[in-house]
C-alpha positions in Angstrom: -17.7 -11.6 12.0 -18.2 -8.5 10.1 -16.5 -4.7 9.7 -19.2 -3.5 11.9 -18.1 -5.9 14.5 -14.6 -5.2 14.8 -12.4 -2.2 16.4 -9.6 -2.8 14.0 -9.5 -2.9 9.8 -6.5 -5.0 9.8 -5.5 -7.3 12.4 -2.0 -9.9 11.8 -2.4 -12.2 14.6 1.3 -13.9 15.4 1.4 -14.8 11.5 5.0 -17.1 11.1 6.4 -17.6 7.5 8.6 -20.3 6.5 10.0 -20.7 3.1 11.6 -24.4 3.6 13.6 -24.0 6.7 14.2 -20.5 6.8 11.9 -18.7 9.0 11.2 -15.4 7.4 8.5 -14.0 9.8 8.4 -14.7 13.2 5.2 -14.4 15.3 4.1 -11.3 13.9 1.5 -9.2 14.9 -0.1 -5.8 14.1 -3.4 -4.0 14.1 -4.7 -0.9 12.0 -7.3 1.1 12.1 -9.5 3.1 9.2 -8.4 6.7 8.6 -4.7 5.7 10.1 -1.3 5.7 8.1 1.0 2.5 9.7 4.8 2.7 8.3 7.3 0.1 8.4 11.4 0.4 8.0 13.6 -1.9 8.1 16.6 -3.3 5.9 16.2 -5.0 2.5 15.4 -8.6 3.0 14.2 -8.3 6.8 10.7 -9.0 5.7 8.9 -6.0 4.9 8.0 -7.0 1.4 6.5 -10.5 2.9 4.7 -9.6 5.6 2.8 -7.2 2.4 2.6 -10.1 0.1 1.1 -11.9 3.3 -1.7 -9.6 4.2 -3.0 -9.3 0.4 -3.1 -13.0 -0.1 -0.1 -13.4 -2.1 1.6 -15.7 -0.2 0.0 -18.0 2.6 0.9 -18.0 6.1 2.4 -20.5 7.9 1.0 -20.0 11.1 -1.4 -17.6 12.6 -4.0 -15.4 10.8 -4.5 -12.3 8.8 -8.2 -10.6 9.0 -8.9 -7.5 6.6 -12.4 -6.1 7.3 -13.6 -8.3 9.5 -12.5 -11.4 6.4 -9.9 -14.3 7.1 -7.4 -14.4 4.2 -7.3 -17.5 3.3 -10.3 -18.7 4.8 -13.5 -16.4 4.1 -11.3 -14.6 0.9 -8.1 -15.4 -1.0 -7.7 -11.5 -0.8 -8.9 -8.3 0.9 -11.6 -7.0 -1.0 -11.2 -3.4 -1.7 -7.5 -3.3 -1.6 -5.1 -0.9 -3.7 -1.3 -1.5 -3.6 2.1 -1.5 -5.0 4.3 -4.4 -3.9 7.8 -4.4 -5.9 7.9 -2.2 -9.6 4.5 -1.8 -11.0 4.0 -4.1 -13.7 2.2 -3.0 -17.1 1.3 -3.5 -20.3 4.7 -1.2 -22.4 3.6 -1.5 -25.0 0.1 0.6 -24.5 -0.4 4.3 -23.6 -1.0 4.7 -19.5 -4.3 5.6 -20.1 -5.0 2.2 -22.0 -3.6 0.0 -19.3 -5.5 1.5 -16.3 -8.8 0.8 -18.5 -7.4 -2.7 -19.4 -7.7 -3.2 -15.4 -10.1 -1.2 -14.6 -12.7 -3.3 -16.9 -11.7 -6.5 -14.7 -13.9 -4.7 -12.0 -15.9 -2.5 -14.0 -16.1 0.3 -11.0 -14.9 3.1 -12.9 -15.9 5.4 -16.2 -12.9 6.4 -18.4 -13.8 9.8 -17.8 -12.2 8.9 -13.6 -9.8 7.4 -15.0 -8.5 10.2 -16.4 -8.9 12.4 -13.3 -7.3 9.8 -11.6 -4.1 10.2 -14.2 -4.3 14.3 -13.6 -4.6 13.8 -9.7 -1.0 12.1 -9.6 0.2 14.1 -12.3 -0.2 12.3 -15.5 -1.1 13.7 -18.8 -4.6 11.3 -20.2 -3.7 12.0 -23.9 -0.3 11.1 -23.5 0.2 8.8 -26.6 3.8 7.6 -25.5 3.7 4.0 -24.5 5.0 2.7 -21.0 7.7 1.8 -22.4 9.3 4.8 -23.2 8.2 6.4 -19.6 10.4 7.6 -17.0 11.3 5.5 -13.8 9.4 8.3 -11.9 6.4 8.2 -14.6 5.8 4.6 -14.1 5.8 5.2 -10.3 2.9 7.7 -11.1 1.4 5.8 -13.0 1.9 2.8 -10.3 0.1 4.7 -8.4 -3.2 5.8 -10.0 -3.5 2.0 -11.2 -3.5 1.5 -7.1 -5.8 4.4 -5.9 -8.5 4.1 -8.9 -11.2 2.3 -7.6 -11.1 4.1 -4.3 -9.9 1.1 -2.0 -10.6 1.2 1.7 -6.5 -0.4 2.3 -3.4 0.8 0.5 -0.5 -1.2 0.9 2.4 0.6 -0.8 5.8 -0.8 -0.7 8.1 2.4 -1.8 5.9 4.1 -3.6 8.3 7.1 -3.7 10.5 5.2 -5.7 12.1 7.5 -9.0 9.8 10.6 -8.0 11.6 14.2 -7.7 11.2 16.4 -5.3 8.1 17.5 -6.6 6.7 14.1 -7.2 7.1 13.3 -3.3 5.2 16.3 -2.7 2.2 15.2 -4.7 1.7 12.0 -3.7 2.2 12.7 0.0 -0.5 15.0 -0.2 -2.6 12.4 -1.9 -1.9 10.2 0.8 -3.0 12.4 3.5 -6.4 13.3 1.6 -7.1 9.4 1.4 -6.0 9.2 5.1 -8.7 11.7 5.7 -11.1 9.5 4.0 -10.9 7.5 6.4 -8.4 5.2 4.2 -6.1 2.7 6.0 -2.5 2.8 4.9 -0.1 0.6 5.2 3.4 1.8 3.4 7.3 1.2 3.3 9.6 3.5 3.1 13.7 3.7 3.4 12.9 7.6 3.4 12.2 8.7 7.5 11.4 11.9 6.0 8.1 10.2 4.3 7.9 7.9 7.4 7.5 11.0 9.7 5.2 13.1 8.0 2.4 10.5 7.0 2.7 7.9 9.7 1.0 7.6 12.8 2.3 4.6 13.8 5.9 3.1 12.5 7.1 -0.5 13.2 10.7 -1.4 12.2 11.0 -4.8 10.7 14.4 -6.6 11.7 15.4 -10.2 10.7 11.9 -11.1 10.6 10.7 -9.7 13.9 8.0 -6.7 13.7 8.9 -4.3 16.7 6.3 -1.3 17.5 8.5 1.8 17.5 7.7 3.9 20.1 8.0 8.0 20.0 5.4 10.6 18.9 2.4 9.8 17.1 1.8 12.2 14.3 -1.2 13.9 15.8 1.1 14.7 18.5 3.9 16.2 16.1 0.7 17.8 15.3 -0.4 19.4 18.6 2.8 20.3 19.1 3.4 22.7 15.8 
């Protein structure tokens, strides 16, 4: 089956997860679409984080199926292909500049020049010729630079697990609006938040995660927030 073939980017099709006996995820299931920004809320340990580490291949599923871009994880791929995402605090490199770990990854793919890489640094707010190491950065710097490292290659699926996490004020403000510029690239987004501020100005769809079960949350869409202002 390819992309092409498909009305949905990402479809979780009644996906279970057991670790031993304890069922973590129960019969979950989800679609999203390109261009489309999905949150989920729910309590720490309900699941959220899993059913993430789930759809990127980090963890198999018990039962059911996970397809990104018309691709089986765990079957056709052991991960989505063009996938960007923060799962739990960003882990680098401290003892290197920011600059020098995003083109430590970035030469894993070889995609990108150093010359994006450093937009990609200015875009979230980064200075390129920063010599201070990672170590020595800011809770909210890291979460910055977190977020470049996830956006770099320009990935068709984002899957962001608080990615507001240390920013200020003016940090939120940034990345939500880079957010919404890769939504309108026709980017699929799929993003946690504890924050229902973030939740209601970037999602269109919101599910709240609870004990392991995946509930749609009904209410208005964004585009009709939209129509309505």
């Amino acid at each position: 089956m390819t992309d092409a073939g498909i009305s949905e980017y990402v479809a979780v099709d009644r996906v279970t997860k057991k670790f031993g006996n304890e069922l973590v995820l129960k019969e979950t299931t989800m679609t999203m679409r390109r261009g489309k920004v999905y949150g989920i809320v729910g309590n720490n340990g309900s699941g959220k984080t899993v059913l993430m580490k789930c759809i990127c291949g980090f963890l198999p599923v018990t039962s059911g199926s996970i397809r990104v871009g018309g691709k089986y994880i765990g079957r056709d791929t052991d991960f989505p292909e063009s996938l960007g995402l923060i799962i739990e605090t960003p882990g680098f490199l401290t003892e290197y500049t920011g600059i020098k770990n995003l083109e430590i990854l970035a030469d894993l793919n070889r995609k990108i020049s150093v010359k994006e890489i450093r937009k990609v640094l200015q875009r979230v707010g980064l200075d390129p010729d920063l010599k201070k190491p990672v170590a020595k950065y800011s809770l909210g710097m890291r979460q910055r630079l977190g977020i470049a490292q996830a956006i770099m290659e320009n990935p068709d699926f984002l899957i962001l697990d608080e990615p507001f996490n240390g920013l200020d004020k003016s940090g939120v403000v940034d990345i939500r609006s880079i957010l919404l510029d890769l939504k309108r690239r026709g980017k699929t987004i799929l993003l946690a938040s504890h924050n229902s501020t973030d939740i209601e100005i970037l999602c269109d769809e919101v599910y709240e995660m609870d004990a392991g079960i995946l509930r749609h949350m009904a209410g208005e869409t964004v585009q009709e927030r939209e129509r309505m202002t």
